[in-house]
C-alpha positions in Angstrom: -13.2 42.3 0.0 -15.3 44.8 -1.5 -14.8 42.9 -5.1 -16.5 39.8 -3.2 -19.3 42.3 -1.8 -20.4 43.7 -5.4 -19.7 40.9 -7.6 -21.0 37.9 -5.7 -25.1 38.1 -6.1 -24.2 39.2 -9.9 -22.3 36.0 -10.4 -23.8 33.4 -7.8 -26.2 32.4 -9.7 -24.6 31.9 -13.1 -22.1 30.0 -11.3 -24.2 27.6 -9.1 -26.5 27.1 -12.4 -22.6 26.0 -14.0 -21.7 24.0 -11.1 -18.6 26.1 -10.6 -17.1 26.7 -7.2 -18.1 30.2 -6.3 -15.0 30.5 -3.8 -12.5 29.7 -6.4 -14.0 32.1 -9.1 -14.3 35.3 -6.0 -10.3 34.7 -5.4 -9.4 34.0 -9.1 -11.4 37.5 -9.9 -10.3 39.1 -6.4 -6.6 38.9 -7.4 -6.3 41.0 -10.4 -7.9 43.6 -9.0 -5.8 44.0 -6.3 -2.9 44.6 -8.7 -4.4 46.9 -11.6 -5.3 50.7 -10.9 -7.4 52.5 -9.7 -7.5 50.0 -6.3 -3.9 48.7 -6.8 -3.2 47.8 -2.8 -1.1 45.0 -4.2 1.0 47.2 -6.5 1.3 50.1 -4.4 2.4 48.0 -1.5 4.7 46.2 -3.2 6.3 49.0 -5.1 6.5 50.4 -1.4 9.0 47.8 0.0 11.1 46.4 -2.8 11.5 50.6 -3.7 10.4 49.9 -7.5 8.5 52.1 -9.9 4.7 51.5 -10.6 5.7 51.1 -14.7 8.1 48.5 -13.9 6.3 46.4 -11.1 2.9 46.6 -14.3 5.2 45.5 -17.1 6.5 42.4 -15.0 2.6 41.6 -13.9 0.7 41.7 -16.7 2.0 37.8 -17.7 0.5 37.0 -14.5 -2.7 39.0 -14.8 -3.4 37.5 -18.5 -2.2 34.3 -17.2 -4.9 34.6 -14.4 -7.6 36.1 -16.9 -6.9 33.0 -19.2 -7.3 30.7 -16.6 -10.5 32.3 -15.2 -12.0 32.2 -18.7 -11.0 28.5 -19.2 -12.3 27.7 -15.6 -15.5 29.4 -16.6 -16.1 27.2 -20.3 -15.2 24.0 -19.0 -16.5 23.8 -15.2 -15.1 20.3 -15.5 -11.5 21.2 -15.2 -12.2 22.6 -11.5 -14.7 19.2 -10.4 -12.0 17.0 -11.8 -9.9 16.1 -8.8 -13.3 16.6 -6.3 -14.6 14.0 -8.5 -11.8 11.6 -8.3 -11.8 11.4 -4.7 -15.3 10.8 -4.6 
């Protein structure tokens, strides 16, 4: 939430000038940072029930986090890749 707080009137307007769904970018950026340090609630909480060691649960996430950071990026050049099924229905 706080992510959402700080980095929404940075980006907002970037974004609407882009056309780019602001909702989608806030939970494609809100994700990662609930898994990397120092916040981590993802990681420590699930390192907390499955009983697995903070190195281990980062060195299975990071293809997810790049994965995510690739995606974001992508999203972020080509705002047409997000519009393209909106625009097909309309």
């Amino acid at each position: 939430m706080s992510q959402v707080l700080l980095l929404k009137p940075l980006l907002l307007p970037a974004l609407v000038t882009r056309g780019i769904p602001v909702d989608l970018v806030m939970d494609l950026i809100g994700t990662p940072s609930g898994n990397t340090p120092p916040v981590g609630v993802i990681t420590y909480t699930v390192c907390g029930i499955i009983k697995c060691s903070f190195a281990e649960f980062v060195r299975w996430s990071w293809p997810f986090i790049l994965s995510m950071a690739i995606l974001l990026t992508l999203l972020a050049l080509v705002p047409d890749l997000v519009l393209f099924l909106p625009n097909q229905l309309m």
